[in-house]
VOMI-404407 format. One record per residue (C-alpha): residue number from 1; residue in three letters; x, y, z. Coordinates in pm, whole numbers, plus 50000, padded with zeros to 5 digits. Layout:
NODE   seq   type      px      py      pz
NODE   NUM    Ala       X       Y       Z
...
***
This chain:
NODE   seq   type      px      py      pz
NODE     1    Unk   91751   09928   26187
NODE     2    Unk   91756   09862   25800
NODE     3    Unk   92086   09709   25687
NODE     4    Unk   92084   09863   25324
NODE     5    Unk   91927   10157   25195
NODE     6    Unk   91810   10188   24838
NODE     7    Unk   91899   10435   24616
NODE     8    Unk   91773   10576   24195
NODE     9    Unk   92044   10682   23982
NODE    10    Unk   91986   10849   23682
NODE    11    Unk   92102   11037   23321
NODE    12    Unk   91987   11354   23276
NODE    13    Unk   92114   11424   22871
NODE    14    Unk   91985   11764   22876
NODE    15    Unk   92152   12071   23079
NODE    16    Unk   92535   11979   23043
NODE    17    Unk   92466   11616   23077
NODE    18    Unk   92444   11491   23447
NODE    19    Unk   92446   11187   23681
NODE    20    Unk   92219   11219   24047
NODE    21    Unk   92034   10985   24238
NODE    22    Unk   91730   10991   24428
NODE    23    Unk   91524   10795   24707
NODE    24    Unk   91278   10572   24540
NODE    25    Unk   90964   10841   24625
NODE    26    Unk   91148   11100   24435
NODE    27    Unk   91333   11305   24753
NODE    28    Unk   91708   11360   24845
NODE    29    Unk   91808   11453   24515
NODE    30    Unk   92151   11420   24498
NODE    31    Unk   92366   11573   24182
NODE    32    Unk   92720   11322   24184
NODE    33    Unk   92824   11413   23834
NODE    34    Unk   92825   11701   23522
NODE    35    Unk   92941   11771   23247
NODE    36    Unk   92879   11391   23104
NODE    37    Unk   92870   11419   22713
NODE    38    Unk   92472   11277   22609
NODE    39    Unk   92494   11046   22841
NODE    40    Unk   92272   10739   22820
NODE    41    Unk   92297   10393   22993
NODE    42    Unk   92390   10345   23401
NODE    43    Unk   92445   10073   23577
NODE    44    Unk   92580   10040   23903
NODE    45    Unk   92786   09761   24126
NODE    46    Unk   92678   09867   24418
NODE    47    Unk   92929   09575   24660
NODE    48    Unk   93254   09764   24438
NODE    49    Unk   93099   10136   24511
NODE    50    Unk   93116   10207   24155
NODE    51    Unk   92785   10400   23924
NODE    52    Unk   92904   10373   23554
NODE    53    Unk   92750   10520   23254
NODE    54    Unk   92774   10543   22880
NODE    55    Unk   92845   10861   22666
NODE    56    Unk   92665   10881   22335
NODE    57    Unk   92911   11174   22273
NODE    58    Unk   92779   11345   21935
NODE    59    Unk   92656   10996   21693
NODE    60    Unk   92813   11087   21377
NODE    61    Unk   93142   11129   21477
NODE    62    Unk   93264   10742   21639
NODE    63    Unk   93320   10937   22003
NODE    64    Unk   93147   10742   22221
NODE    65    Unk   93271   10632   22589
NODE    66    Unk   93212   10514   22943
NODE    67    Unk   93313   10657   23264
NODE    68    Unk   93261   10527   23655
NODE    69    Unk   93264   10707   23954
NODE    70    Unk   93210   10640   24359
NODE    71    Unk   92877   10654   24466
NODE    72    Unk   92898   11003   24580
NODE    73    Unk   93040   11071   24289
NODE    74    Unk   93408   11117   24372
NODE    75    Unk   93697   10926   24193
NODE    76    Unk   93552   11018   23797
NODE    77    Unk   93761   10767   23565
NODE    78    Unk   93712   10694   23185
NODE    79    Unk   93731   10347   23128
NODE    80    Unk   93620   10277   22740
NODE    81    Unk   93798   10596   22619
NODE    82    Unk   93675   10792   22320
NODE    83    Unk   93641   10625   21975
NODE    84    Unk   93647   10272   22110
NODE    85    Unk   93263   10232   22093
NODE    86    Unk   93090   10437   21851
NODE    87    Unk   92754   10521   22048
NODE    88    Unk   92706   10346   22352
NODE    89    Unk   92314   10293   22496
NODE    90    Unk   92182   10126   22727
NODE    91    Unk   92424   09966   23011
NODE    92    Unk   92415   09653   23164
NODE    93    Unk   92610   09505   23480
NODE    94    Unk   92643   09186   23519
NODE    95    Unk   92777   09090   23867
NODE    96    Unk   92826   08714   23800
NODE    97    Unk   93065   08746   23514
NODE    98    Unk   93219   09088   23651
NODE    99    Unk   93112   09229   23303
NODE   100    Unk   92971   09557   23173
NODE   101    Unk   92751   09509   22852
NODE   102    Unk   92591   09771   22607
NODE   103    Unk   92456   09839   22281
NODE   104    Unk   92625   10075   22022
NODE   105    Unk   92374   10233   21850
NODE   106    Unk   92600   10337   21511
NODE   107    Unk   92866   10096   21589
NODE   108    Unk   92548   09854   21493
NODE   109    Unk   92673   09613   21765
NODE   110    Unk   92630   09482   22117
NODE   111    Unk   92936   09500   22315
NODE   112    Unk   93122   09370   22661
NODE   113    Unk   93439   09464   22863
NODE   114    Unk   93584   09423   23220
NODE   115    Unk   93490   09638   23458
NODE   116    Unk   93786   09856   23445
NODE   117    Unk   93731   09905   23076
NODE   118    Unk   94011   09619   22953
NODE   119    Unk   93934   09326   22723
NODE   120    Unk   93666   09513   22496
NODE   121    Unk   93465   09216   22311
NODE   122    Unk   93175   09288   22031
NODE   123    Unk   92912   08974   22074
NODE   124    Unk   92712   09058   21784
NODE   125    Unk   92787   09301   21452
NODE   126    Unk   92497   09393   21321
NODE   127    Unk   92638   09581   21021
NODE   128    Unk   92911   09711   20911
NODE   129    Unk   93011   10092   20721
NODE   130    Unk   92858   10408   20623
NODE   131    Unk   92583   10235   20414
NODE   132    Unk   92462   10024   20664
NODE   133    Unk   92481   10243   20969
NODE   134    Unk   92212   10445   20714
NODE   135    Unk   91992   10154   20824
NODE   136    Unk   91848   10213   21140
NODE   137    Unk   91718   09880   21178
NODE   138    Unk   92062   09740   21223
NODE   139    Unk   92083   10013   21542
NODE   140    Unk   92213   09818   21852
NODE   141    Unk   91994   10008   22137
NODE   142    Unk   91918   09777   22476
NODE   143    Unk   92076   09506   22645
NODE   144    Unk   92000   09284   22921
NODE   145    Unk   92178   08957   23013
NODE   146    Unk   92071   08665   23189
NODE   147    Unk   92351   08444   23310
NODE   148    Unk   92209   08160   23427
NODE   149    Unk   92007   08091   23121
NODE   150    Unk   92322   08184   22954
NODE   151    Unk   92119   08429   22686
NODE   152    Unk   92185   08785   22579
NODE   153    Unk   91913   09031   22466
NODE   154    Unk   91912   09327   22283
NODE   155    Unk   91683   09566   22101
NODE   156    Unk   91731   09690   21740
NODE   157    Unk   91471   09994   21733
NODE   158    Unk   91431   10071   21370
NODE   159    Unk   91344   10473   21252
NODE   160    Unk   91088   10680   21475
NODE   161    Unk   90774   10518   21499
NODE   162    Unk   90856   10251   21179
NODE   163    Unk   90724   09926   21353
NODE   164    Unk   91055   09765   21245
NODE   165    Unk   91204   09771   21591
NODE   166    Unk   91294   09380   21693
NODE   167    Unk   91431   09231   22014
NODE   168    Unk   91648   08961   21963
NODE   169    Unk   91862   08674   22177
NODE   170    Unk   92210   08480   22149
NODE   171    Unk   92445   08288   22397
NODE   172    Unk   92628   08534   22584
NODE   173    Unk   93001   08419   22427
NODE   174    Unk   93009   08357   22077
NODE   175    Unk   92947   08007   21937
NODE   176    Unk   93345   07830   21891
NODE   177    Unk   93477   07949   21539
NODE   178    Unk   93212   08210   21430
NODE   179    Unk   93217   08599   21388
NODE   180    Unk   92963   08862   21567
NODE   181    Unk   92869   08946   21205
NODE   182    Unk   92783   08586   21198
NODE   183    Unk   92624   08412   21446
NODE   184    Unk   92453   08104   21412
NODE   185    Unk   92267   08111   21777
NODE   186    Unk   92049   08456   21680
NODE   187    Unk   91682   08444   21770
NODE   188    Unk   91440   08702   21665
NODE   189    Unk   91171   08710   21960
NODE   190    Unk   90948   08951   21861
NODE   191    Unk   90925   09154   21541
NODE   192    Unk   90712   09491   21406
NODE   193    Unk   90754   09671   21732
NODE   194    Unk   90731   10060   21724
NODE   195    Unk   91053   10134   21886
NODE   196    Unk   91200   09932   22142
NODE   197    Unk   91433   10088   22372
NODE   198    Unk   91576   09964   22708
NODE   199    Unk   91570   09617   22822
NODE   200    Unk   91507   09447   23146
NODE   201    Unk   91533   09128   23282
NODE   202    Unk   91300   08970   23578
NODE   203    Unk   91507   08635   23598
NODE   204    Unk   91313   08452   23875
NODE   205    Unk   90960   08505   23699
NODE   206    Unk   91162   08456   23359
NODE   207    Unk   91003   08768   23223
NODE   208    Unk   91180   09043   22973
NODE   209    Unk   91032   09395   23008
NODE   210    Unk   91112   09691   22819
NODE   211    Unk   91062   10024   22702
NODE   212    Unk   90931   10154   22337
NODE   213    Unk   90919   10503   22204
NODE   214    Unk   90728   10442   21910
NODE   215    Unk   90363   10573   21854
NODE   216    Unk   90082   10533   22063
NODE   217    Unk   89867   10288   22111
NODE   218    Unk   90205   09999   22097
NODE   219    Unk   90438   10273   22147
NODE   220    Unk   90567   10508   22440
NODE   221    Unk   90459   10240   22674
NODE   222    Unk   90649   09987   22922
NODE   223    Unk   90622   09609   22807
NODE   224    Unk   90630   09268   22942
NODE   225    Unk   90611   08917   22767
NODE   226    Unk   90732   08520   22967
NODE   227    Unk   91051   08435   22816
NODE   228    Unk   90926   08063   22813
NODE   229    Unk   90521   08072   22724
NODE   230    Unk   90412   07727   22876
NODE   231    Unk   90156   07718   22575
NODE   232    Unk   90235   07946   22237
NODE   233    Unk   90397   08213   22132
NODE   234    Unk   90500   08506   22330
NODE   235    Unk   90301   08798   22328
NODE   236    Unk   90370   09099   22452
NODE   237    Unk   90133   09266   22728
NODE   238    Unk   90138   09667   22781
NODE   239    Unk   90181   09742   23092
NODE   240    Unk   90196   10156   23089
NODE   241    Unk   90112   10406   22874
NODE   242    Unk   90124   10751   22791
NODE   243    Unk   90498   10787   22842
NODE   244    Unk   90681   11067   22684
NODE   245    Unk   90943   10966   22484
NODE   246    Unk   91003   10630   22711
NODE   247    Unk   91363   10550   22758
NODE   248    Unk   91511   10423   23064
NODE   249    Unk   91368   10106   23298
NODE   250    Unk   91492   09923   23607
NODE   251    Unk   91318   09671   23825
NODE   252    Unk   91298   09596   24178
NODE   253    Unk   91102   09193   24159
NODE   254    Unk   91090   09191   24561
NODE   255    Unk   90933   09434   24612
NODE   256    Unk   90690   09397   24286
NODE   257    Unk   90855   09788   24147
NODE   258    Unk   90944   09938   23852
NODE   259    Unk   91118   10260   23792
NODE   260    Unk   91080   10422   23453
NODE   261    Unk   91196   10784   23285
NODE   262    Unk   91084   10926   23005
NODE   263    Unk   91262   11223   22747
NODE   264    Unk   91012   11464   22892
NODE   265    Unk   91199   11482   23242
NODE   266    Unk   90947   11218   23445
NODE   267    Unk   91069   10931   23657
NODE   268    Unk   90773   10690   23740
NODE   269    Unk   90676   10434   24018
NODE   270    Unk   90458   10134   23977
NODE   271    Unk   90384   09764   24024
NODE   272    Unk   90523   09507   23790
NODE   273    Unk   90218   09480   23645
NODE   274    Unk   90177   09834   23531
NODE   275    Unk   89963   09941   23846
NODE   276    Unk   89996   10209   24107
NODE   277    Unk   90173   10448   23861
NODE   278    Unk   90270   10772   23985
NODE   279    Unk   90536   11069   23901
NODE   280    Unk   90795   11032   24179
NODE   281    Unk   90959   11316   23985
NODE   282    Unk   90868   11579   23692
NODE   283    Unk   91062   11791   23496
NODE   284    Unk   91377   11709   23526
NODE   285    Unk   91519   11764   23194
NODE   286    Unk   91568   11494   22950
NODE   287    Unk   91612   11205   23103
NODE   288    Unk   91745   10851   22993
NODE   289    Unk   91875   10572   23212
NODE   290    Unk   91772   10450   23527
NODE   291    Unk   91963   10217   23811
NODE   292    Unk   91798   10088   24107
NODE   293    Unk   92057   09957   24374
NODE   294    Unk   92087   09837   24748
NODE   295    Unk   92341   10034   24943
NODE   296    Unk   92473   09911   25302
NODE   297    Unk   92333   10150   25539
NODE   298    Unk   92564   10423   25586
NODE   299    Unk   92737   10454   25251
NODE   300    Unk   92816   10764   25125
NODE   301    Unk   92624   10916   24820
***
């Protein structure tokens, strides 16, 4: 008998805002939360029995938050109340640490806490004020981390369909005696994307993956590029296409999967490479982020 069952959980923006999860072909749709306020990023710790998720609340007005619940939903608690993070994105657990990180798309920053909301750190300031938050190139959108390489990632997605978007990397703490607003350890890693969105990290095969919303033929596709090219510079390789309005990405390296959902209500299946790409689900309002986890057999969702 399997010892763990695996489970999709994902942010629908649209309809009242709202939390369910899925089997990975699409069935056993589950609704565990409402009434979430534009939410955006999930992420889930799936030994704790906690989903978390970011609310953009409404981007001019510095409302942003993040809540967690029990996997079936029960036991809803705020954690990063209103106003500390301007407009948290994309959501990031990571279980060596015991950290949640995000991006803050106004705030112009990446940002970290503990996972019961305490001890709110921002990594990297991007900009600062009214003028600069005018600058959507400075807009804090993904985030992945990768611990053992001790690097953080994150997107900066530029207006619709500019080709200004860049993904960039740091150390995960900040270098002794500087600011986030200025960081000596910043690498830009690729430059004159459409619109890069969500980040993902394959840390075995050392390959970052993400999502861009930009115009076709770069944009509203899924990406890949080797973090460490053995010969040159990285270059990015398109792995799907046609997406509409891609936002949300999450990987599953044993079993050579990725999950992806687009604005247009989609969630799709398909090999690491791009092939075998179906529509495990359509329709489903406008969706944003995606979590794949593990569950022990048994658990409650």
């Amino acid at each position: 008998m399997p010892q763990h069952q695996e489970r999709l959980f994902v942010l629908e923006a649209s309809s009242g805002g709202r939390l369910f999860s899925v089997n990975p072909d699409g069935s056993d749709k589950k609704v565990l939360v409402t009434g979430c306020r534009i939410p955006d990023g999930v992420a889930v710790d799936a030994a704790a029995g906690h989903v978390y998720w970011t609310n953009m609340g409404v981007p001019p007005e510095n409302d942003g938050s993040i809540e967690r619940v029990d996997l079936d939903g029960g036991n809803r608690t705020t954690i990063v109340p209103s106003g500390v993070t301007h407009t948290p994105k994309q959501l990031h657990f990571e279980a060596a640490g015991r950290k949640l990180y995000w991006g803050d798309r106004e705030g112009m920053r990446v940002m970290r806490c503990d996972l019961d909301g305490s001890h709110v750190e921002t990594l990297v300031q991007a900009g600062q004020g009214a003028d600069d938050r005018r600058d959507e190139t400075r807009w804090c959108v993904g985030v992945a981390v990768d611990p053992v390489g001790g690097h953080l990632y994150w997107s900066q997605k530029g207006p619709s369909d500019a080709g200004l978007g860049k993904i960039l990397r740091a150390g995960i703490d900040l270098p002794a005696g500087q600011s986030a607003a200025e960081r000596g350890d910043i690498e830009v890693l690729f430059e004159g994307l459409p619109e890069p969105i969500d980040l993902e990290l394959d840390p075995l095969q050392q390959m970052l993956y993400w999502t861009d919303r930009g115009d076709p033929p770069r944009g509203n596709t899924v990406n890949r590029a080797p973090l460490h090219p053995p010969d040159g510079p990285r270059t990015p390789e398109i792995l799907l296409t046609h997406l509409m309005e891609g936002i949300g990405l999450t990987l599953d390296p044993d079993d050579d999967r990725m999950y992806v959902t687009d604005l247009a209500g989609n969630v799709y299946a398909a090999g690491l490479d791009g092939s075998d790409r179906r529509e495990i689900l359509v329709l489903q309002g406008n969706l944003t982020g995606i979590a794949r986890a593990m569950l022990p057999t048994g658990t409650r969702v």
